[in-house]
N, C-alpha and C positions, 0 to 999 in steps of 0.2 A: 573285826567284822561288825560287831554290835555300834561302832562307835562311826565307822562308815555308813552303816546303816541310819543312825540317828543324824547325821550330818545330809546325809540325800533325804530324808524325811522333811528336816527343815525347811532345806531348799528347792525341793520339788512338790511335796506332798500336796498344799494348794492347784499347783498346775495341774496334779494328776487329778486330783479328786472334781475338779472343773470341766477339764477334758471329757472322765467319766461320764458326770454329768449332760453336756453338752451331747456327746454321743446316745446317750440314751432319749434325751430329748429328740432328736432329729429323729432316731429310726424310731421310736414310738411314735412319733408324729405323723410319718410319710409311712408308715407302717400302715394306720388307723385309714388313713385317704386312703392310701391304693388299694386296701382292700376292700372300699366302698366303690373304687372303676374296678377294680378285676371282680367281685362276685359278681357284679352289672352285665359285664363282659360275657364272664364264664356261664351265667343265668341264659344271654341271649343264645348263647353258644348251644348249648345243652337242647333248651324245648326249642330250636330254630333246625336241628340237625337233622336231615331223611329219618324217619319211621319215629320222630320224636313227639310230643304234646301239640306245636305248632311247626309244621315242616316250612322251611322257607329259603331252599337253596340260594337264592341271589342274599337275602339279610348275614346268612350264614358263612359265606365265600367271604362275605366283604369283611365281617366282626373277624373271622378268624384271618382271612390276610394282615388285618390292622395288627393281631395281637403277635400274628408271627414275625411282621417285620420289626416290631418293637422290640420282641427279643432278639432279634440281629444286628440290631446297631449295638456294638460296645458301648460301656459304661460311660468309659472314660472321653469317646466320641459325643453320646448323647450330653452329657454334661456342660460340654464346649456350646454344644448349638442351643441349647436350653440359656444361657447365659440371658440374654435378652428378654425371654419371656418372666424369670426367675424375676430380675429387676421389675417386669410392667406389673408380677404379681406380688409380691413380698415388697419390694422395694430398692433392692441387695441381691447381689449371685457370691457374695460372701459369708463365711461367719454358719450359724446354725441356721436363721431363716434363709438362707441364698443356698440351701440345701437342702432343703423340704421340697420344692419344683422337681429337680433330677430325681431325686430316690423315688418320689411318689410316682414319676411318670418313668423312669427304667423300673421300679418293681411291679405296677399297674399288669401287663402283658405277662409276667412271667407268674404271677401270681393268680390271672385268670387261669392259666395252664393247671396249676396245682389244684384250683377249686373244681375246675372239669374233671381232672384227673379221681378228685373226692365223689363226686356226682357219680362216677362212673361205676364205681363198687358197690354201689345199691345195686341187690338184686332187682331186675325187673317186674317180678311180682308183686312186689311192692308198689310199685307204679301201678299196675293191673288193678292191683285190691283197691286203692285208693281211687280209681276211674269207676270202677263195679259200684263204688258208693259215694259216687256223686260229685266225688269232690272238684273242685274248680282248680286252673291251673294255678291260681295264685295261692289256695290252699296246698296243691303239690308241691310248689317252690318250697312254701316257708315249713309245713309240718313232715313232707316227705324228704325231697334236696336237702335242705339246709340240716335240717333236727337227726336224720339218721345217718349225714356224712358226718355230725359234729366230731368225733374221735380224729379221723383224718384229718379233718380241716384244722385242727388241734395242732396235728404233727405239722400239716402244710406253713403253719402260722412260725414254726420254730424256725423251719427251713428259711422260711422269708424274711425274720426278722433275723436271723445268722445271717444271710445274704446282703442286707442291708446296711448290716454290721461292716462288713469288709467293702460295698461300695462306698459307708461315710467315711471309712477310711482312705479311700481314694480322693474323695472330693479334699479329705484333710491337706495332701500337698498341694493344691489349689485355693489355698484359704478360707475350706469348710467348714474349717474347728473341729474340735473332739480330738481324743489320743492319735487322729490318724496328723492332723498340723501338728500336736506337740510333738510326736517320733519326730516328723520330720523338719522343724525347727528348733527342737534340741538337740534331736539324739542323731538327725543326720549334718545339718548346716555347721553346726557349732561343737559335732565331734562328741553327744554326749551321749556312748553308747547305752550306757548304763537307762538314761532315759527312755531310750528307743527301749531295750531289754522290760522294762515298768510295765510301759503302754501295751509290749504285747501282752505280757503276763494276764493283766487287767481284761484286754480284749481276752484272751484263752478263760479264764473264768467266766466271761458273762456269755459265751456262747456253750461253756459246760452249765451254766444253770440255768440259760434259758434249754435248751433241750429236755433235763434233767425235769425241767417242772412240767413241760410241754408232754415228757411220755409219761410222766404221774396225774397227768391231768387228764390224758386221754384213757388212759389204761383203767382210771375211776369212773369216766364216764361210757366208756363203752358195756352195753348190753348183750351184746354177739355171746 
């Protein structure tokens, strides 16, 4: 076993440790964007909604249709049609950069959803307090929204970069890069289950310790 083991080491270890890499680049990348479109999103969503800071049903219809149909196309759909834009922006719809486009714009919509979702467990008193003394909307956003959802927005970030995790691995059988192309050009084309077996291992731990830091992180910063 020991000697099997030093023998796939040899001849894999690079790959894997590359792939790793590769994957963590992509979804921290398109991670950092779409969470600059979805809090945008979730932001207009929020003070645009009846009985909210700035009421504006027609802004409101139109932001939340955008973000619901974005989560309705599949992944693996919007990826295909993304191809084109991916090339006029990056330069490539291959590799790590030809999959920064897709992640950041299928996780953007689903990701406004979670930051609404964080927005929404503030008590409304809070709101109230912060109007009785003055404050402006754009001091609401940043010291009330943002600073007292931090804990969930914590947990939201875990869920999203796991989610992201498993869409780079889809773009992987499409020539994305990361452990999702090496599964499937060693460990599926070339019959190297053992490979395939690596990759997921590697993915299984990086979504036990992104979680893992994600609830020690929120669980330190929450006040409640």
């Amino acid at each position: 076993m020991i000697e099997y083991l030093s023998e796939f080491l040899d001849r894999y270890a690079d790959l894997l440790i590359w792939g790793t890499v590769d994957t963590l680049i992509a979804v921290t990348v398109s991670t950092f964007f779409a969470y600059i479109i979805g809090i945008a999103l979730a932001v207009v969503l929020k003070i645009t909604a009846p009985g909210s800071l700035k009421p504006q049903p027609v802004i409101n219809a139109i932001v939340g249709w955008i973000v619901n149909m974005g989560r309705s196309i599949p992944f693996i759909i919007l990826m295909v049609l993304l191809i084109k834009l991916s090339r006029l922006i990056v330069g490539t719809s291959l590799g790590v950069r030809g999959s920064l486009v897709p992640l950041t714009i299928g996780a953007a919509p689903f990701i406004a959803r979670l930051v609404v979702s964080s927005f929404e467990e503030i008590p409304p008193g809070r709101i109230e307090a912060a109007l009785a003394f003055g404050a402006s909307t754009t001091q609401i956003i940043w010291k009330v929204y943002l600073r007292e959802s931090l804990p969930s927005l914590v947990r939201g970030a875990a869920i999203a970069l796991i989610t992201l995790i498993s869409y780079q691995a889809i773009m992987g059988a499409f020539g994305g890069g990361g452990l999702g192309d090496l599964a499937i050009r060693y460990g599926y084309h070339r019959f190297k289950g053992d490979v395939m077996v690596a990759a997921i291992v590697i993915l299984i731990i990086m979504v036990q310790v992104i979680q893992s830091v994600a609830d020690l992180v929120a669980r330190r910063i929450d006040k409640r």
